[in-house]
NUDREN-459290 format. One record per residue (C-alpha): residue number from 1; residue in three letters; x, y, z. Coordinates in steps of 0.02 Angstrom, whole numbers, plus 50000, padded with zeros to 5 digits. Each point is the difference from the previous one (the first is absolute). Layout:
  resi  resn      X      Y      Z
   NUM   ALA      X      Y      Z
...
This chain:
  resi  resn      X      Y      Z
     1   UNK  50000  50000  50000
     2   UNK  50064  50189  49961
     3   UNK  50023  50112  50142
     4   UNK  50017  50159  50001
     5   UNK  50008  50157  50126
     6   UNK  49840  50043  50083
     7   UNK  50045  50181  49972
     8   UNK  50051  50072  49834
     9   UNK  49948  50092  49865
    10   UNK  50091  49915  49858
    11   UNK  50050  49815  50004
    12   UNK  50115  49944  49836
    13   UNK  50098  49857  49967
    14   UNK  50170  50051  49950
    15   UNK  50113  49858  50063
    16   UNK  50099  49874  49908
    17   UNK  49886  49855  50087
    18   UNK  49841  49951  49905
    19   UNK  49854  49999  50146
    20   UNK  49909  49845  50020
    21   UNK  49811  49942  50071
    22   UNK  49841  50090  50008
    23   UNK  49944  50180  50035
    24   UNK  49941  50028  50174
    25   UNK  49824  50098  49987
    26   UNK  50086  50091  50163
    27   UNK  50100  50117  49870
    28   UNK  49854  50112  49945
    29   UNK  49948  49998  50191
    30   UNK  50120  50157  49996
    31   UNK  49943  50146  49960
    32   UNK  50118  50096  49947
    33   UNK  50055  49872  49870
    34   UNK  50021  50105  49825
    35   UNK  50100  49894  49884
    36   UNK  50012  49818  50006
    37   UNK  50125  49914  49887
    38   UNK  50063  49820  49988
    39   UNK  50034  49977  49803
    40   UNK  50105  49847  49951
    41   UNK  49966  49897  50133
    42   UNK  49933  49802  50051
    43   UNK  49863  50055  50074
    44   UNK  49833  49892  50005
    45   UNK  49826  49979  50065
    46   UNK  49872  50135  49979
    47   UNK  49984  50187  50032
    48   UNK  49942  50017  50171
    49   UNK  49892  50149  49976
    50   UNK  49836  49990  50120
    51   UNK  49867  50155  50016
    52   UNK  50068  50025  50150
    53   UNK  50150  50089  49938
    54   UNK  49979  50174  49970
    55   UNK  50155  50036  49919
    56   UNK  49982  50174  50004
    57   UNK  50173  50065  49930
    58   UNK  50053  49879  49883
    59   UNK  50069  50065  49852
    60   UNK  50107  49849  49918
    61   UNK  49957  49822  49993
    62   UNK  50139  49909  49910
    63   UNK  49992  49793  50018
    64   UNK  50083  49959  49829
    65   UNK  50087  49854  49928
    66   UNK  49942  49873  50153
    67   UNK  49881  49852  50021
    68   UNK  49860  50073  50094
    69   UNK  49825  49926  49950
    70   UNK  49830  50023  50039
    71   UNK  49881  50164  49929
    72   UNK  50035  50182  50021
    73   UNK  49875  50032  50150
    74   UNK  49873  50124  49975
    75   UNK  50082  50097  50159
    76   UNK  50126  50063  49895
    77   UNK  49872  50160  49972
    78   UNK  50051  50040  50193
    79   UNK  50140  50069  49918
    80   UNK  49944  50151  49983
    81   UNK  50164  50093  49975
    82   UNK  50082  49846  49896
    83   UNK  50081  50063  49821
    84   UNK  50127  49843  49962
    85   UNK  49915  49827  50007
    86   UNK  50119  49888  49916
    87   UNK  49971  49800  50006
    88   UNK  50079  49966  49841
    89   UNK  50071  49803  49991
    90   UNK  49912  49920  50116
    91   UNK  49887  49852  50009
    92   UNK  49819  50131  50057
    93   UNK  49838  49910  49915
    94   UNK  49825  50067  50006
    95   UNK  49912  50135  49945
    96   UNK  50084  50175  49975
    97   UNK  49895  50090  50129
    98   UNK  49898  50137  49962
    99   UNK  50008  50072  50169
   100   UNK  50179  50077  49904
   101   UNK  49914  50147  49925
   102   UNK  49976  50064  50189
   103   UNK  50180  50039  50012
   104   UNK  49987  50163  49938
   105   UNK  50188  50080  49997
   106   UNK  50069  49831  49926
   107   UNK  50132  50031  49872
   108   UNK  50066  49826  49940
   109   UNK  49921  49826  50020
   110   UNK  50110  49874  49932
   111   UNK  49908  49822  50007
   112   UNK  50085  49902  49854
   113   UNK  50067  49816  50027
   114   UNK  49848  49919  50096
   115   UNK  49860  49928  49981
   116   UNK  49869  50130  50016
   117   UNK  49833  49973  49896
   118   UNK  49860  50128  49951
   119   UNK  49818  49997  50096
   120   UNK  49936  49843  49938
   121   UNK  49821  50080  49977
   122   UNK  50069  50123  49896
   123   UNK  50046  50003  49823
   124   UNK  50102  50157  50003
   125   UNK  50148  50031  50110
   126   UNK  49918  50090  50154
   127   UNK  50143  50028  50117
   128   UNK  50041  50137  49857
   129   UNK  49857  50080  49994
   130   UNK  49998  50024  50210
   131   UNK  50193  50047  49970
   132   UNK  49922  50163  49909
   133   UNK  49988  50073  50153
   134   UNK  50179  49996  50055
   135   UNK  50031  50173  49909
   136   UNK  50196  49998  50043
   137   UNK  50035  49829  49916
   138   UNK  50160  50001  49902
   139   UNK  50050  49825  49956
   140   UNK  49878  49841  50003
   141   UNK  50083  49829  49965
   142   UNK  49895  49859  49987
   143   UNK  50076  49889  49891
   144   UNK  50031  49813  49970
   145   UNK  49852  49959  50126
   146   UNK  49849  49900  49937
   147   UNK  49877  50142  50012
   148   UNK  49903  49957  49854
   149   UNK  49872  50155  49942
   150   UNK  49956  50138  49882
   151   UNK  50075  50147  50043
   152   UNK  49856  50122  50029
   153   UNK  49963  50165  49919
   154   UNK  50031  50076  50188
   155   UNK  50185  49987  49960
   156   UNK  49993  50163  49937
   157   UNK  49966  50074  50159
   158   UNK  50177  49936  50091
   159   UNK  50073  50149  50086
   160   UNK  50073  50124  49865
   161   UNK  50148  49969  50082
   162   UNK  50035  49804  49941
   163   UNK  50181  49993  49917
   164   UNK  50002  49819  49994
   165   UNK  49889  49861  49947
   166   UNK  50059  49820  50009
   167   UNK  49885  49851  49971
   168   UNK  50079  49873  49896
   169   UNK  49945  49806  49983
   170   UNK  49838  50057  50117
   171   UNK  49891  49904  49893
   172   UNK  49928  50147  49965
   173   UNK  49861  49983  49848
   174   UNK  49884  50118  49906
   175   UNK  50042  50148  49931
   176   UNK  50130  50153  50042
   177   UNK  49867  50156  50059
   178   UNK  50003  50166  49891
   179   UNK  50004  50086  50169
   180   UNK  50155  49933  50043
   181   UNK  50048  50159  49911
   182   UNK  49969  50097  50140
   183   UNK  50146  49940  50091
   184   UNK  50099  50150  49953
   185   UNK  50139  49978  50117
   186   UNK  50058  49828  49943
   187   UNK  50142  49965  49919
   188   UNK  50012  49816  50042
   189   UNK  49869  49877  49921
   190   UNK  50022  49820  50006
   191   UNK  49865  49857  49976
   192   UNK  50114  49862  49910
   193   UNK  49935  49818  49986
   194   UNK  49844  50023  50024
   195   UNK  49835  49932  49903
   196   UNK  49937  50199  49947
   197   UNK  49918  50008  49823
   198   UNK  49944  50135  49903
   199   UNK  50090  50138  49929
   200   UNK  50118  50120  50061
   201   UNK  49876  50172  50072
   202   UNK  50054  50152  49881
   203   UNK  49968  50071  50168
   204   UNK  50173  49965  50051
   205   UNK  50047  50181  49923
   206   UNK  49940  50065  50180
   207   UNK  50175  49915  50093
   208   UNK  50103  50140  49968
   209   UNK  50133  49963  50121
   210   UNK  50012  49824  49947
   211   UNK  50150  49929  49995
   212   UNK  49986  49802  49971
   213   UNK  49864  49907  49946
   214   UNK  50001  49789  50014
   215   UNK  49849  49903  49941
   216   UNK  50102  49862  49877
   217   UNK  49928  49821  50048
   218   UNK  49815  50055  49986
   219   UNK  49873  49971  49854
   220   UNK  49982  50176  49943
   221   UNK  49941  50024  49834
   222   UNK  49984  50121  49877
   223   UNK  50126  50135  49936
   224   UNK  50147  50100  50109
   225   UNK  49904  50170  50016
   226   UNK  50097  50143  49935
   227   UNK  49921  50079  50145
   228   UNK  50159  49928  50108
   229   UNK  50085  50135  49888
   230   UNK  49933  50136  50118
   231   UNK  50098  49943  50146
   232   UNK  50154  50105  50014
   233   UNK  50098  49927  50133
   234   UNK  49997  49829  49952
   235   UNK  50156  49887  50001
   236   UNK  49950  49813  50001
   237   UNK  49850  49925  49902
   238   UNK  49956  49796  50007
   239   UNK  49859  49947  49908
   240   UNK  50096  49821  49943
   241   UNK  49898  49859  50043
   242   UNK  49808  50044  49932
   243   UNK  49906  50005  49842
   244   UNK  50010  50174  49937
   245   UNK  49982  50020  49805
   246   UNK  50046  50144  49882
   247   UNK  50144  50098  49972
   248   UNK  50133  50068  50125
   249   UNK  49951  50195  50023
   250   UNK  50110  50095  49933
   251   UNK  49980  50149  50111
   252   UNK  50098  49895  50145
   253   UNK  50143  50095  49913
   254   UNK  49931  50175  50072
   255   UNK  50042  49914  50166
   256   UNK  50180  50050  50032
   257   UNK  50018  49932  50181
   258   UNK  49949  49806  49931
   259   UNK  50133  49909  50036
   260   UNK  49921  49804  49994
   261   UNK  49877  49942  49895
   262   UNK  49939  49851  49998
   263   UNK  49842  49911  49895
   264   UNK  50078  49816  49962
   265   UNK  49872  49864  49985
   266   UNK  49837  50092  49922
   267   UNK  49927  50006  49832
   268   UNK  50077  50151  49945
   269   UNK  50018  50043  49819
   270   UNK  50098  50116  49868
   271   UNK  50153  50056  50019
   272   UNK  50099  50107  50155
   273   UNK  49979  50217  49995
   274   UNK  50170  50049  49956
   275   UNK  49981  50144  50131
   276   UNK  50042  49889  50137
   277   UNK  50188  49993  49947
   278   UNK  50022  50173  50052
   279   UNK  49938  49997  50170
   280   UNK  50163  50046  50094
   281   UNK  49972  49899  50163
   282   UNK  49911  49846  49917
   283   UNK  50093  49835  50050
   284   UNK  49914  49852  49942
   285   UNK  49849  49955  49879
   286   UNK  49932  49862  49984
   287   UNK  49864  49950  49874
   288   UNK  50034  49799  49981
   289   UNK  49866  49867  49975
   290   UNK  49900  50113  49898
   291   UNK  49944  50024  49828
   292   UNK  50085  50143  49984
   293   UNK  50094  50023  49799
   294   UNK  50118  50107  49905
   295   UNK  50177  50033  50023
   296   UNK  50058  50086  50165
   297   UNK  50018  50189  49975
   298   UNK  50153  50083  49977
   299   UNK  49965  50115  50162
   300   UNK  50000  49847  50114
   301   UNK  50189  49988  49983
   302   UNK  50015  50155  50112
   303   UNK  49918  49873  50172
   304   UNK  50146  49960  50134
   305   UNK  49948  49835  49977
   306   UNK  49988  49944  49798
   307   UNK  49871  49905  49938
   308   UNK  50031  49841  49903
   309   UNK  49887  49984  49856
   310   UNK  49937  49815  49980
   311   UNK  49817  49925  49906
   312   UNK  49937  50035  50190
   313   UNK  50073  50138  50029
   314   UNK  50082  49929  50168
   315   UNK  50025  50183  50062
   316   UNK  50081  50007  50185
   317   UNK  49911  50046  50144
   318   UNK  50027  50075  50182
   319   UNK  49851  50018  50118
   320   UNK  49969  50181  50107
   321   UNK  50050  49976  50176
   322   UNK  49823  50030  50089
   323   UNK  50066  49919  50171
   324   UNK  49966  50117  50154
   325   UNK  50172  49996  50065
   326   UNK  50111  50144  49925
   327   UNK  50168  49928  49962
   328   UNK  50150  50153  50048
   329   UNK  50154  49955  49923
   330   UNK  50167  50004  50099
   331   UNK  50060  50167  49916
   332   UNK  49828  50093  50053
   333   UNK  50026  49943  50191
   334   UNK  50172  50083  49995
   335   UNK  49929  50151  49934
   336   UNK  49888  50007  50126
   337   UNK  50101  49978  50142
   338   UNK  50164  50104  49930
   339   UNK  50091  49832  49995
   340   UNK  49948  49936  50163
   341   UNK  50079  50161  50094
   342   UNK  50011  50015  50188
   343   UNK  49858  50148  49972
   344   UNK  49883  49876  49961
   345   UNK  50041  49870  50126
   346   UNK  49841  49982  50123
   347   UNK  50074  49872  50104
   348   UNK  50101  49836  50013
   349   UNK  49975  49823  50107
   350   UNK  50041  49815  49987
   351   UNK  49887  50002  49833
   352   UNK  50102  50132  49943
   353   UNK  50007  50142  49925
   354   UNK  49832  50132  49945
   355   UNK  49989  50122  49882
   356   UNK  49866  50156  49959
   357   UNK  49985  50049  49823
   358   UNK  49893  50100  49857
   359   UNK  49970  49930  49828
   360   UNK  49996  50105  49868
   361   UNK  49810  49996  50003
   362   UNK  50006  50072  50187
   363   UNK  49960  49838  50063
   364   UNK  50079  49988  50174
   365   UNK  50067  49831  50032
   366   UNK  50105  49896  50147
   367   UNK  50132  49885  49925
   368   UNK  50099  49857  50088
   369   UNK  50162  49960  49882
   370   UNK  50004  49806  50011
   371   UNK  50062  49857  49862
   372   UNK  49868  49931  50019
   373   UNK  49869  50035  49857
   374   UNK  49852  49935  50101
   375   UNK  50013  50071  50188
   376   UNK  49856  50065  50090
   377   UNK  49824  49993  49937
   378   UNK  50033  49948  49817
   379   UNK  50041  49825  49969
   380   UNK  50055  49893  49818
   381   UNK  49835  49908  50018
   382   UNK  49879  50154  50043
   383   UNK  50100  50102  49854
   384   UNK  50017  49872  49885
   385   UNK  49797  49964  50027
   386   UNK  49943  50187  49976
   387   UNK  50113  50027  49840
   388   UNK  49917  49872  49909
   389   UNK  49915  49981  49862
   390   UNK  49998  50192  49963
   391   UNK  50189  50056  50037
   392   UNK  50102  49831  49985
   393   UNK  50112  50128  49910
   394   UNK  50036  50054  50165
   395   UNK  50058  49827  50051
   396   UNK  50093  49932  49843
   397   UNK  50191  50071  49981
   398   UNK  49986  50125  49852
   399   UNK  50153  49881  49949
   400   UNK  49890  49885  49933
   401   UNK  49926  50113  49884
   402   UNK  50136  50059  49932
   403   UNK  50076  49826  49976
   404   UNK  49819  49946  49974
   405   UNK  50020  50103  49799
   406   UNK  49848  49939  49909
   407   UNK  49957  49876  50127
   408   UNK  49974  50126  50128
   409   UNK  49792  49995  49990
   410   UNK  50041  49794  50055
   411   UNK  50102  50060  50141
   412   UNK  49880  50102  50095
   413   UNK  49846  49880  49973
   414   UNK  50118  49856  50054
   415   UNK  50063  50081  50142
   416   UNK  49817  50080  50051
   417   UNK  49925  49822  49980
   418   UNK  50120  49899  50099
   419   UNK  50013  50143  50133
   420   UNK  49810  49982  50011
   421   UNK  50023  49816  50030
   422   UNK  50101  50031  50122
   423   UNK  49902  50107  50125
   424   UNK  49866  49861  49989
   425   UNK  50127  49870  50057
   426   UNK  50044  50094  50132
   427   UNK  49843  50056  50081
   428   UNK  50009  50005  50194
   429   UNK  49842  49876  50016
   430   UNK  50048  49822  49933
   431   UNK  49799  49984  49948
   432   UNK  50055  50179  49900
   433   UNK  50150  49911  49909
   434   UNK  49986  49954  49825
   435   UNK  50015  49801  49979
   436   UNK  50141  49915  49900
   437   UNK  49887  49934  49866
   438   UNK  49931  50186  49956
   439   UNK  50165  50057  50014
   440   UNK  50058  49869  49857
   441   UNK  49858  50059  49904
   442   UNK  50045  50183  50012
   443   UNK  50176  49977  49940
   444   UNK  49927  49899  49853
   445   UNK  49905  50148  49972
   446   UNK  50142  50111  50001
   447   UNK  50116  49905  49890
   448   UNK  49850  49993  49881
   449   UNK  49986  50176  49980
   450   UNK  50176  50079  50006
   451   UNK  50108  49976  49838
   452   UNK  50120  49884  50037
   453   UNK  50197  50120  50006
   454   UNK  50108  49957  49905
   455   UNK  50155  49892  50061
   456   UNK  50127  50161  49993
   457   UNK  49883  50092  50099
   458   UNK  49952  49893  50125
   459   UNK  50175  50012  50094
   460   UNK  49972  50170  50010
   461   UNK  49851  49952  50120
   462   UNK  50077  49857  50089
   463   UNK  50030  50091  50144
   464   UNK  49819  50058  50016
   465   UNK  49928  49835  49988
């Protein structure tokens, strides 16, 4: 069982030691508890949250990356003050509460990796429609859980501040809403591998600030609106994976911050706008497995990437990182902290030593220089798990790619599918794991679908495998 002092105000787990056993319902006995964090742990059992807890002045519930079980109780609305509730990769089950729409200042709810289901009496997803009240909501992550739903027309009234929508392999069905237009703060949208149909809504003009938009693995239909045009600020577009028809749009070339496009697997037809090859920041395109003819333009010699003209026009591909986590490279931490100077040194101990700095976007962060990659909250598994399937790029040495030359699209679905493969075989709940006979299937599957390298090239990936 977790203890923890009767008196405090914020109680984090920031040791070396994983913490083991249950929660003790005794922790939200205090009152003054604001912040409770224990990400990347082993614990199990339920969440012990009874009516009888007022919890009054809790702002952060972070339980992350464990083995706890059992539904979210409706007491969580006692929280009247919470604005983090984070319960990402764990093994909850149930029904997503609709008692969350009471927590009025909540600002990210991040339930992805469980096994959370919609109201069974309901068609549409309801918990979103009761989550219109929570007017401060910034990020909502509710993917890979077996919701199963429409998403209703009510998602158009999520808080004007939503940034970030992830609900991919949700089993979510139906159609997308034209009022998810009014989500004018969004600049994340992700719903891959799911079962929607229909077309793409021309309302989609209305996402100004959108940045990335993931919906390959679906059954979309129809053509690629040229309404997607109209959005100024995007940089990574997947539609791979449906059944859209028509021609590519060539007014994606008026987009210059596109930097990955991606619309493999469709039923696209004639030939690729020779606009695209002057897009400046534009990395990879990839138009393969579709009926798409002609000879590649001229202009397209001008991508970072080339293109390798073939009867499919096996064009590579990269996917838009989407994941929540904001990856800060090594350079950008020693700008931020003046190379780790004294000035910025906030205090040392036995775990060493910490560090205050500002990013370049004024983001104030505290930074603990360690080799190892995965300290603190942020494990392989749990980063590993919320990169995929939308930004495996993120995961995959950019190595391969370059070494990858025209086989490059095969790397990242290789790579993406066997990653995916292995989160299921390593699920914390053996009844959760992934048994050997589906797992022999699956790699059938995979060597079915990715071209076989050639000899030369496969030393190159050796290593990798």
């Amino acid at each position: 069982m977790v203890r923890l002092p009767n008196k405090s105000t914020r109680l984090h787990n920031q040791a070396n030691f994983e913490l083991l056993g249950t929660i003790s319902a005794t922790i939200f006995n205090i009152c003054t508890l604001q912040i409770l964090s224990t990400v990347s742990n082993q614990l199990s059992g339920t969440l012990p949250l009874y009516k009888s807890h007022q919890l009054a002045n809790l702002k952060g519930l972070s339980l992350g990356c464990n083995s706890l079980i059992g539904n979210l109780p409706d007491s969580i609305s006692n929280a009247s003050k919470l604005e983090r509730l984070d319960l990402i990769a764990n093994n909850f089950s149930g029904i997503v509460p609709n008692s969350l729409g009471n927590l009025g200042l909540l600002e990210r709810l991040r339930l992805g990796d469980n096994n959370f289901i919609n109201e069974p009496s309901s068609p549409e997803l309801s918990f979103i429609t009761s989550l219109t009240n929570c007017k401060k909501l910034r990020v909502l992550s509710i993917s890979r859980n077996p919701i199963a739903g429409t998403l209703p027309v009510s998602i158009g009234n999520l808080s004007a501040s939503l940034q970030k929508f992830y609900a991919f392999k949700c089993r979510i069905k139906g159609t997308i809403p034209n009022e998810i237009s009014n989500l004018s703060s969004l600049n994340t949208l992700s719903l891959v591998g799911n079962d929607l149909s229909g077309s793409i809504p021309n309302t989609i003009k209305g996402l100004q600030k959108l940045q990335g938009i993931g919906v390959q693995d679906n059954k979309l239909q129809g053509s690629i609106p040229i309404d997607l045009c109209q959005l100024p600020n995007l940089s990574g577009l997947d539609l791979s994976y449906n059944q859209l028809s028509g021609p590519v749009p060539a007014c994606l070339s008026n987009i210059s911050s596109l930097r990955n496009i991606c619309l493999s697997f469709n039923k696209l037809t004639a030939g690729i706008p020779a606009g695209l090859g002057n897009l400046q920041d534009l990395l990879i395109f990839d138009a393969s497995f579709n009926s798409v003819h002609g000879s590649l333009p001229s202009e397209i010699g001008n991508l970072k990437i080339r293109c390798q003209k073939s009867k499919r026009l096996p064009i590579e591909i990269d996917l838009q990182p989407v994941a929540e986590y904001r990856r800060i490279t090594h350079q950008e931490i020693l700008e931020a902290t003046d190379g780790f100077d004294e000035s910025n040194l906030l205090g040392n101990g036995s775990f060493g030593s910490v560090y205050k700095g500002v990013l370049s976007d004024r983001m104030i962060v505290v930074i603990k220089p360690t080799d190892e990659m995965f300290a603190g909250h942020m494990t392989l598994k749990c980063w590993v798990k919320e990169s995929l399937p939308s930004a495996v790029i993120q995961v995959i040495d950019r190595n391969l790619l370059r070494q990858g030359g025209e086989n490059s699209l095969a790397v990242v679905d290789c790579v993406s599918s066997i990653l995916m493969l292995a989160v299921d075989c390593a699920a914390e709940s053996p009844e959760q794991r992934i048994n050997m006979k589906d797992v022999l299937a699956t790699l059938k599957k995979i060597k079915e679908v990715i071209p076989i390298f050639k000899m030369r090239k496969a030393k190159d990936f050796s290593h990798f495998v």
